[in-house]
C-alpha distance (Angstrom), angle and dihedral (degrees) to the residues before:
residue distance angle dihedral
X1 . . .
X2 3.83 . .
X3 3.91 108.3 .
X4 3.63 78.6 -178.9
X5 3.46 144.0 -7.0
X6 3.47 92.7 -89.2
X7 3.79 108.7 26.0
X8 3.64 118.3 64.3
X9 3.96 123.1 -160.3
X10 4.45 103.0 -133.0
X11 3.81 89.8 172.6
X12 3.57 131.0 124.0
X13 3.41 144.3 -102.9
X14 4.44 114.1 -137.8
X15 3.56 104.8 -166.5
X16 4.36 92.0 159.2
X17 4.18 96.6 60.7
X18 4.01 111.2 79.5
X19 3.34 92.4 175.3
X20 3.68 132.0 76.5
X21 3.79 113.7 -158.6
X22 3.76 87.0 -3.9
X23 4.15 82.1 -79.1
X24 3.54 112.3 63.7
X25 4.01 128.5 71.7
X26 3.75 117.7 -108.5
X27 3.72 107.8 -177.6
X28 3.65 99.1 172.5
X29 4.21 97.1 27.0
X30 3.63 132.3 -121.0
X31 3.61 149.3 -72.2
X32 3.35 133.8 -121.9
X33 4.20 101.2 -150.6
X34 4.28 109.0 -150.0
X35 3.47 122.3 143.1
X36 3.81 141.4 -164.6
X37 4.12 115.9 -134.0
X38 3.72 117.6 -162.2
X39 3.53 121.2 -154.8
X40 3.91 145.0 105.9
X41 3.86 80.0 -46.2
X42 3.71 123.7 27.2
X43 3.77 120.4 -131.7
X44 4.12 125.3 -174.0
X45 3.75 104.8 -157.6
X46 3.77 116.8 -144.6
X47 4.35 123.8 -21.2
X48 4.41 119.3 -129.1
X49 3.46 138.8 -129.3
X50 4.01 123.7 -42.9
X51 3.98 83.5 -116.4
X52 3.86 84.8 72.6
X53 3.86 110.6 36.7
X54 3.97 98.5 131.9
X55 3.51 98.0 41.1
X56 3.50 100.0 53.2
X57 4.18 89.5 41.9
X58 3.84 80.8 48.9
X59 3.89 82.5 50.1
X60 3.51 97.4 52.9
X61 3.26 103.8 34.7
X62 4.18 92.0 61.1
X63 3.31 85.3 47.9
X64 3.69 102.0 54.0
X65 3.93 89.2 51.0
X66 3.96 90.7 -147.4
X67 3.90 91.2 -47.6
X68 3.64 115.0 136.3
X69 4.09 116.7 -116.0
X70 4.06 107.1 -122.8
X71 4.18 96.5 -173.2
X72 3.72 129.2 25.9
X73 3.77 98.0 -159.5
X74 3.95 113.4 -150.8
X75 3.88 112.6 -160.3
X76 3.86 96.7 167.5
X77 3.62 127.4 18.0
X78 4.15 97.1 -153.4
X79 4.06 109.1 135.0
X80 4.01 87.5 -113.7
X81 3.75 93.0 61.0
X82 3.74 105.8 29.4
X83 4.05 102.6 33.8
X84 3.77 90.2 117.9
X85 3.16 108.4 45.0
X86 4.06 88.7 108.3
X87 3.79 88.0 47.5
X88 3.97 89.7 47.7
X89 3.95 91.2 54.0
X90 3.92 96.1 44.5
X91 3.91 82.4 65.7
X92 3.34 107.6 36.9
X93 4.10 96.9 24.5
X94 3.80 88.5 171.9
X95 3.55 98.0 65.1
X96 3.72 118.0 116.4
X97 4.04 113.5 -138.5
X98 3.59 112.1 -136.2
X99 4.21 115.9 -155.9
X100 3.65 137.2 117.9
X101 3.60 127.1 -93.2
X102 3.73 96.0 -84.0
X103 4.16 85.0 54.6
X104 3.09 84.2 52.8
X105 3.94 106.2 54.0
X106 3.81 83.5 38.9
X107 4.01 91.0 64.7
X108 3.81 90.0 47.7
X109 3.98 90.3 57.1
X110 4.00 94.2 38.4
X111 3.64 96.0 40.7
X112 3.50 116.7 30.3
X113 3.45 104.8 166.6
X114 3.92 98.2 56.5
X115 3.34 124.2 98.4
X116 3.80 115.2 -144.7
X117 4.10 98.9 159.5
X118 4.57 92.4 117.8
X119 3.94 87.7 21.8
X120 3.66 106.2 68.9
X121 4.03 137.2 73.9
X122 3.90 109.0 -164.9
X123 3.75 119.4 -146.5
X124 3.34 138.3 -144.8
X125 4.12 125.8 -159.4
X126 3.77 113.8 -67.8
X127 4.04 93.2 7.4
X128 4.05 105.2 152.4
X129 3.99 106.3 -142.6
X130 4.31 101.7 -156.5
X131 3.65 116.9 -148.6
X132 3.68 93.8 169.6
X133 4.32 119.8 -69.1
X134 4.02 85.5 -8.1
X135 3.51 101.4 84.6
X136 3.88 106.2 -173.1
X137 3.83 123.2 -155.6
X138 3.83 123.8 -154.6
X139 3.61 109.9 -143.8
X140 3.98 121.3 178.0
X141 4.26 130.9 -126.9
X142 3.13 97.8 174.8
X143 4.04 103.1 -175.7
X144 3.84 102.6 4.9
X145 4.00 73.0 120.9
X146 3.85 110.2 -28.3
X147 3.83 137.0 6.5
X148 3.36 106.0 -98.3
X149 3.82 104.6 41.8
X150 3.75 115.5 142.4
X151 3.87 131.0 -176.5
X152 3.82 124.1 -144.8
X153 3.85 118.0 -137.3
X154 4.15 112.8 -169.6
X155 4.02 102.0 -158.8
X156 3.64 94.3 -164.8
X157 3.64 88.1 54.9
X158 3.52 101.5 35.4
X159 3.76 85.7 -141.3
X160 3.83 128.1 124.0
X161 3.59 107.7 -149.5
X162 4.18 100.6 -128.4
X163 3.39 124.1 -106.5
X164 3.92 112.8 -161.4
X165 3.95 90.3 -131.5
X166 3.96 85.9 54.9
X167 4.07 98.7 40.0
X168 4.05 90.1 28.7
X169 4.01 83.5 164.4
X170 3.84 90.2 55.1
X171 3.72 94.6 58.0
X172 3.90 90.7 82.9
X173 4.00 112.6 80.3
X174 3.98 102.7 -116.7
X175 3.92 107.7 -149.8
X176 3.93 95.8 -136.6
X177 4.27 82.8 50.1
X178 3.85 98.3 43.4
X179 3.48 83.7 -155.7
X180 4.09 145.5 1.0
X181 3.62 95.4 -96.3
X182 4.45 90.7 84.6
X183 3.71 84.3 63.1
X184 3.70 88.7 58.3
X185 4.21 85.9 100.1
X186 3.78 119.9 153.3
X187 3.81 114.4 -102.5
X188 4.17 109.5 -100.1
């Protein structure tokens, strides 16, 4: 689904969890928010839960169109969001994995066995990442949830890509939405 012309939302759609956090009621499931930019440079924003690894490659993969991904951007390092990042990087090994240093320790503890050392760009707060007219700034919140979260502001687009921690009421599918990527909108 085409948020807009040039980012695609790849998430998912989890219609079998009813509970948030194990606490709170999720009548209609979840989301899992990631999102395909095209541009000079292509960036895939975020992966989903384990539950969902071949749709969201299927995702991705259709919406990449046989391009080659240059940044897998990580905004939050939870197991639900970032599960495939080791799956993502088996298929497109020449990725480079865009986080902050927290993201980054976090990858060493959750996946030990990958080696990241030429394959990762560290950011700092407010760092713009260019991919071409989508200029893409890095903007830390730390402990809205975890550590190491990070939001993603495109200022060509005027869009931030949602984060659940950020858009917490967005996380839960919305029948007249289908999913959280229609409430993608550019700020006014």
């Amino acid at each position: 689904m085409k948020v807009t012309n040039d980012i695609i939302y790849v998430g998912v759609n989890d219609h079998q969890t009813d509970l948030f956090e194990g606490q709170y009621a999720v009548p209609n499931g979840m989301a899992y928010n990631s999102y395909v930019i095209i541009d000079e440079k292509v960036a895939v924003v975020d992966t989903v839960d384990v539950k969902f690894t071949h749709e969201w490659l299927d995702n991705v993969g259709a919406a990449l169109g046989g391009a080659k991904p240059d940044y897998l951007i990580i905004q939050h390092m939870e197991p639900d969001h970032s599960a495939n990042i080791y799956n993502f990087m088996k298929i497109y090994p020449d990725t480079t994995i865009v986080g902050n240093a927290k993201t980054f320790t976090m990858i060493a503890n959750f996946f030990r066995d990958m080696d990241l050392d030429e394959k990762k760009l560290e950011v700092k707060n407010g760092d713009t990442l260019t991919l071409g007219k989508h200029e893409l700034q890095c903007l830390f919140a730390p402990m809205v949830h975890w550590p190491e979260v990070m939001l993603t502001y495109d200022a060509y687009e005027k869009v931030q890509l949602p984060h659940w921690c950020l858009r917490f009421a967005l996380q839960w599918e919305d029948s007249r939405l289908q999913s959280c990527a229609s409430a993608s909108l550019p700020y006014q």
